[in-house]
C-alpha positions, -999 to +999 in steps of 0.1 A: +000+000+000+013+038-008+008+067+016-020+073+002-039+042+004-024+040+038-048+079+043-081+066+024-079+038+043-078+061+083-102+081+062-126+055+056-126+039+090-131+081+101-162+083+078-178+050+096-173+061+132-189+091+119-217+077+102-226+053+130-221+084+157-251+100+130-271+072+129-274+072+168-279+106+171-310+102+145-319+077+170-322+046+139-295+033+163-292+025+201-267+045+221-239+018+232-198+020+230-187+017+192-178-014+183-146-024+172-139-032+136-119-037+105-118-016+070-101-043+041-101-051+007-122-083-001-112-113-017-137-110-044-136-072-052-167-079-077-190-061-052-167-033-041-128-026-034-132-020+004-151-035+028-162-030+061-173-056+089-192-033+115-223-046+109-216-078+124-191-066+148-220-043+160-244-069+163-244-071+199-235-041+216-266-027+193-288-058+195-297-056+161-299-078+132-268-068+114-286-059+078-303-034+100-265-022+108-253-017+079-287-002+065-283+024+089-243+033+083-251+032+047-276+060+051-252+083+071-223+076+053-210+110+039-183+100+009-178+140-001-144+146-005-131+111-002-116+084-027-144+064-026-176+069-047-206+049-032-209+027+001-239-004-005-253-032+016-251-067+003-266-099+016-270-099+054-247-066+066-217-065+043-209-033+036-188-025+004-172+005-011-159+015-047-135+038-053-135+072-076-116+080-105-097+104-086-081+077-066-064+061-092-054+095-103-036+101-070-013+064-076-004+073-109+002+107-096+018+096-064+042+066-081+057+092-104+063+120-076+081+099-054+106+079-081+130+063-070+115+059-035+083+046-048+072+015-025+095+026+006+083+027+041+094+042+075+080+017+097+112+004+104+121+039+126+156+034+116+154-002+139+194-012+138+191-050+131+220-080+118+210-098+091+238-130+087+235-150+062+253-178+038+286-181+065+294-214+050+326-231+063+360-217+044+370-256+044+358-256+007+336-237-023+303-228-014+269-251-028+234-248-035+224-246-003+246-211+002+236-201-035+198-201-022+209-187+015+225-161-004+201-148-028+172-150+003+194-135+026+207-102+006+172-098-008+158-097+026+182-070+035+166-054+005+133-054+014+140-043+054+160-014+044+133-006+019+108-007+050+128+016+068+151-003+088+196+000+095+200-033+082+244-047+086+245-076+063+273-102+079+291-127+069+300-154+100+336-168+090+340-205+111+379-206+110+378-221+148+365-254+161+367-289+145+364-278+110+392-260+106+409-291+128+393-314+099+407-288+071+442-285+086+443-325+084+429-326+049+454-306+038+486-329+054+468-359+041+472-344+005+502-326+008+519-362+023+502-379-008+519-356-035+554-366-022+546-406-009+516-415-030+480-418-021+489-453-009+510-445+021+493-420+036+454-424+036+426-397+037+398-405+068+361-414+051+352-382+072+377-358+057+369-332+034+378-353-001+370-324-030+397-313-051+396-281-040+417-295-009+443-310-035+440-280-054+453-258-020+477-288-012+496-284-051+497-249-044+515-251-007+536-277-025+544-252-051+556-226-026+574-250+000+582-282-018+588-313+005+606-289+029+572-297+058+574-328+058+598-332+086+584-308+105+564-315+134+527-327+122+509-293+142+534-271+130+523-287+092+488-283+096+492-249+108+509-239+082+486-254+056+454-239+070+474-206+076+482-209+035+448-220+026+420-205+046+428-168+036+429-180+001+393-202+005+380-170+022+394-146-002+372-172-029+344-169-015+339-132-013+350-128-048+321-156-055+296-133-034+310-103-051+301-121-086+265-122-068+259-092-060+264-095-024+283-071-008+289-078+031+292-050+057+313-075+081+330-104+075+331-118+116+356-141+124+351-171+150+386-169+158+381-135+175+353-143+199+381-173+214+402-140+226+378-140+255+344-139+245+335-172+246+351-177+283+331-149+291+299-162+281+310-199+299+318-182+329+283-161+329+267-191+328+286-209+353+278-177+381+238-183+368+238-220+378+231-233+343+265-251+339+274-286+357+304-305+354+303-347+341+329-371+322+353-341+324+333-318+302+312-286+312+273-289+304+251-266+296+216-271+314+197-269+282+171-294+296+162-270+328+163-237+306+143-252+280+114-265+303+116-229+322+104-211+291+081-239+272+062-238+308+059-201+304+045-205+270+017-228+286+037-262+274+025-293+294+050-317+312+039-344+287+045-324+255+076-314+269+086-346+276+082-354+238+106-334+229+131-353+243+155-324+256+191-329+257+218-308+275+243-294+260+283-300+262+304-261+264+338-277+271+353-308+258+373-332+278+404-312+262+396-281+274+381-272+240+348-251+238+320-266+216+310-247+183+277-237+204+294-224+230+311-202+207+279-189+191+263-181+220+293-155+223+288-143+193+248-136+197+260-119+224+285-102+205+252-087+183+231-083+208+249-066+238+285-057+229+273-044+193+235-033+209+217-046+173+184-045+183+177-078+164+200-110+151+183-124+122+197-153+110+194-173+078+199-208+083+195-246+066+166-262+077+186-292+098+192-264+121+157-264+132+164-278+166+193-255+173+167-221+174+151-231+207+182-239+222+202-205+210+172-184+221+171-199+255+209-201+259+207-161+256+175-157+281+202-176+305+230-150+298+203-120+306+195-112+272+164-116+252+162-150+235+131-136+213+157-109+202+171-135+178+149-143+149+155-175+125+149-173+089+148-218+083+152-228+049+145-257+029+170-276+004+172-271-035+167-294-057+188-286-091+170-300-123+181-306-157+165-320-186+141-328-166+162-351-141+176-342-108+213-331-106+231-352-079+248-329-051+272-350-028+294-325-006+314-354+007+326-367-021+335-335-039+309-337-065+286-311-056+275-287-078+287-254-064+277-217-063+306-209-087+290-237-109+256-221-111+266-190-117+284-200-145+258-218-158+230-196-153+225-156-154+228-140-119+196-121-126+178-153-130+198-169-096+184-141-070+150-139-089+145-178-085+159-182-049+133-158-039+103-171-061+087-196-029+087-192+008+120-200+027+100-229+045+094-244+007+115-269-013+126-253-047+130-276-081+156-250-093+154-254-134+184-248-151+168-249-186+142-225-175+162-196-157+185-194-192+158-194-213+144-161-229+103-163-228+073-160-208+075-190-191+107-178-171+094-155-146+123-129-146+126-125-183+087-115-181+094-092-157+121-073-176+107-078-208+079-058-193+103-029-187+119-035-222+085-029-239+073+001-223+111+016-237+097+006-266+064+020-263+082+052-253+110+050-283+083+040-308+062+072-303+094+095-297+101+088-333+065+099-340+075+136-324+055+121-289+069+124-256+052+119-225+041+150-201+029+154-167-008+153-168-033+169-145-052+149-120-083+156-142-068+140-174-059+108-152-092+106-140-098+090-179-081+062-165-115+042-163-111+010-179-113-027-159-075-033-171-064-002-160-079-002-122-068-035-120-028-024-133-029+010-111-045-012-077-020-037-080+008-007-080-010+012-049-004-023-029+038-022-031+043-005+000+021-030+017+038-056+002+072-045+013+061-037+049+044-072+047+078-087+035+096-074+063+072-085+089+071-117+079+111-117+071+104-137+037+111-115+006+094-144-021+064-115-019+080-090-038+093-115-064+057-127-071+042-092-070+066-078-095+052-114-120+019-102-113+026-060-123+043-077-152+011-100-160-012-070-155+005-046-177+008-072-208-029-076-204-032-038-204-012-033-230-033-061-250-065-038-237-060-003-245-038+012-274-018+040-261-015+060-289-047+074-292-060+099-313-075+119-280-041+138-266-051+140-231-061+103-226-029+095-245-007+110-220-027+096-193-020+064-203+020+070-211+020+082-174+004+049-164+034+033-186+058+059-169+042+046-134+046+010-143+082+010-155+093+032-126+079+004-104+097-022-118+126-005-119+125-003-081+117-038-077+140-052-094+171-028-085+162-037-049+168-073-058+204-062-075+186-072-108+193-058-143+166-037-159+173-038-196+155-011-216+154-036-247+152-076-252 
């Protein structure tokens, strides 16, 4: 919705209260306290574009048949000077409204005074909030599942910055813990195996087997010859990370870069172990939700857990189902776990960097580490409710028609570099974005490189590409468009174009909506239907009329149109070519 639906819309609701205030003054209604009630936009809008439920919500407070209700508001209802140009009872109380030519006037109007910023909202008051996404291990390239992450993740930065919000976009680098201890030895096994042969030194099933570990192995081999193999097997594998990980992480955010995605922060795990994560064990430790056993420290996930599920009205037996487990902080070494370590760094966004939200994206077999996180930071003092989970599901890469194996362990996945070759980047972020984040996607190769209807992001720009035409087509004619008057735009009157210029009053809704509900696959699907709307339009009305006024009007509608998918897609980090 614009600003000015957002006004017609409080004006309505206004022009109710008053009506019903009339109607018991004329005494067709008894005195009683106003109800409380809802102005929308129906479904079906065959009967009207708004309607009202006050009729029924009334019902009681006025003990009246609601028919009788609504009878009475519609005869005190003054419309004068609104958008709206007649209020009518149908079946047993509903109340609709239609709106006047002047209010699709004010869209066009309003979509071409406000450009660029067309569709943006303040409702974010500026709210500072972390958005992390993709932070896939630097142990090796990035795959589908960070290609979608990726694309979901930036575009929902999109959409709360366009809602009004500070958004930091982050990048969580895991060069700590037991995958880096997993890399490191990885890299010896291959390194040993250039010099001795694959058959003297063997690589674990549970190592990290794709070639880019050989690749990084060649290379160190390159610089340093055989010269580590005599050195001590920890001063090796240091080494060997120390030469690789700057180089996988330097890979990735040339990959990202090739995206679109430009990160704010690039966070390293390796920082928070200067302190931070002791910290956060030792807070827990003073709040009684740490207890030693077989030589590690626990975390008392179990007790925590069934604190706050009791508080949400959870009964012992559902709980029970759940089958809680505590959680281990310190290994037997002396070594903090991996969720130790992002507990400190929640804390890291929420108190030390005083983000007022942490909203992560993350796969969906992380499902049962939300609860746990959340309540791990009520135990530390902080909100838990303060970090928000974005879960998503996997992808499923199709070609010809038949799935396209992804195996990460044996080095045969397809990976983000691998799309992106294969397929535009426009066509990447435009797909990722297409469902809900809860939803499977069949990504199509064939479809997102091929150049028709049928692929939703070519429809979209092609869209754009025609009004240029349209625009270039009459500019050779000696026509260019000009600002009409809000009386000229009232000849906007056709089905096609209400339905084109109601679909463009609903962006800012949309994009409010989107950032709400943290899932940015609305804004993909409304820019489909603008585009699916103004083909039909365009099929509808000819533009260049012989009448100059209603010719201009409906250039403006174009101009209005194109501006809107412009900001769409430019929000998205999509192209917007003026011709196809």
């Amino acid at each position: 919705m614009s600003k000015r639906i957002k006004e017609i819309e409080k004006d309505l609701y206004t022009r109710i209260l008053e009506a019903l205030g009339r109607a018991i003054a004329a005494g067709e209604l008894p005195a009683a306290e106003l109800p409380a009630f809802i102005v929308e936009i129906p479904q079906d809008r065959a009967n009207g574009d708004y309607a009202t439920n006050v009729a029924f919500a009334g019902a009681r407070a006025f003990r009246m048949a609601p028919v009788k209700i609504a009878q009475a508001v519609e005869k005190h209802m003054d419309l004068s000077g609104s958008a709206f140009a007649s209020c009518t009872v149908a079946g047993a109380g509903f109340i609709n409204f239609r709106l006047n030519d002047g209010f699709y006037a004010d869209i066009v109007q309003d979509v071409l005074e406000r450009g660029a910023d067309y569709g943006k909202s303040d409702i974010g008051c500026g709210e500072r909030v972390n958005v992390e996404f993709v932070s896939a291990n630097p142990t090796g390239p990035m795959h589908m599942g960070n290609a979608r992450g990726g694309a979901l993740g930036d575009c929902l930065a999109a959409v709360l910055e366009a809602a009004g919000y500070d958004v930091t976009r982050e990048f969580y680098i895991n060069d700590a813990g037991n995958q880096i201890e997993k890399f490191g030895l990885s890299l010896d096994i291959r390194y040993q195996q250039l010099f001795k042969g694959e058959a003297a030194v063997e690589l674990p099933e549970d190592s990290y087997h794709g070639a880019d570990i050989i690749e990084r192995a060649k290379g160190f081999a390159d610089l340093y010859g055989d010269s580590f193999l005599e050195k001590p097997e920890a001063e090796r594998r240091k080494a060997l990370v120390d030469f690789a990980l700057p180089k996988n992480i330097q890979s990735m955010q040339e990959t990202l870069a090739k995206y679109r995605i430009e990160y704010d922060v690039w966070f390293r795990e390796s920082e928070l172990h200067k302190g931070a994560v002791q910290e956060v064990i030792d807070l827990l430790t003073e709040k009684g939700k740490t207890y030693e056993k077989d030589g590690a420290l626990w975390y008392k996930n179990i007790e925590v857990q069934t604190e706050r599920l009791t508080a949400q009205g959870k009964t012992p037996e559902q709980i029970e189902k759940l089958e809680l487990k505590d959680d281990v902080l310190v290994r037997q070494n002396g070594n903090p776990t991996y969720f130790a370590a992002d507990i400190a760094y929640h804390k890291n966004k929420l108190a030390d960097r005083s983000f007022s939200r942490a909203i992560d994206v993350w796969g969906a077999d992380h499902h049962g580490h939300v609860a746990r996180m959340q309540g791990a930071l009520d135990a530390i003092g902080l909100d838990g409710s303060r970090l928000q989970v974005v879960l998503m599901q996997l992808v499923n890469l199709m070609k010809d028609g038949e799935p396209v194996r992804m195996s990460k362990r044996t080095g045969n996945a397809v990976t983000l570099n691998d799309l992106l070759d294969e397929v535009p980047v426009d066509a990447a972020r435009f797909f990722f974005n297409m469902r809900e984040p809860g939803s499977t996607i069949d990504f199509d190769l064939g479809l997102a490189v091929s150049e028709n209807a049928q692929n939703p992001v070519y429809y979209c720009q092609y869209a754009h590409a025609r009004i240029c035409s349209i625009l270039k087509k009459l500019a050779a004619d000696g026509v260019s468009p000009r600002s009409c008057t809000r009386e000229e735009l009232t000849q906007l009157r056709t089905p096609e174009e209400h339905e084109l210029i109601r679909h463009l009053a609903a962006l800012t809704g949309e994009i409010e909506q989107a950032a709400k509900s943290l899932d940015p696959a609305g804004i993909t699907r409304y820019a489909v239907g603008l585009a699916t709307l103004f083909h039909k339009y365009y099929n509808a009305c000819k533009i260049a009329v012989e009448d100059e006024a209603l010719m201009q009007a409906r250039l403006n509608l174009c101009l209005a149109v194109k501006q809107t998918i412009v900001n769409i897609l430019t929000m998205f980090k999509i192209t917007v070519p003026e011709s196809m």
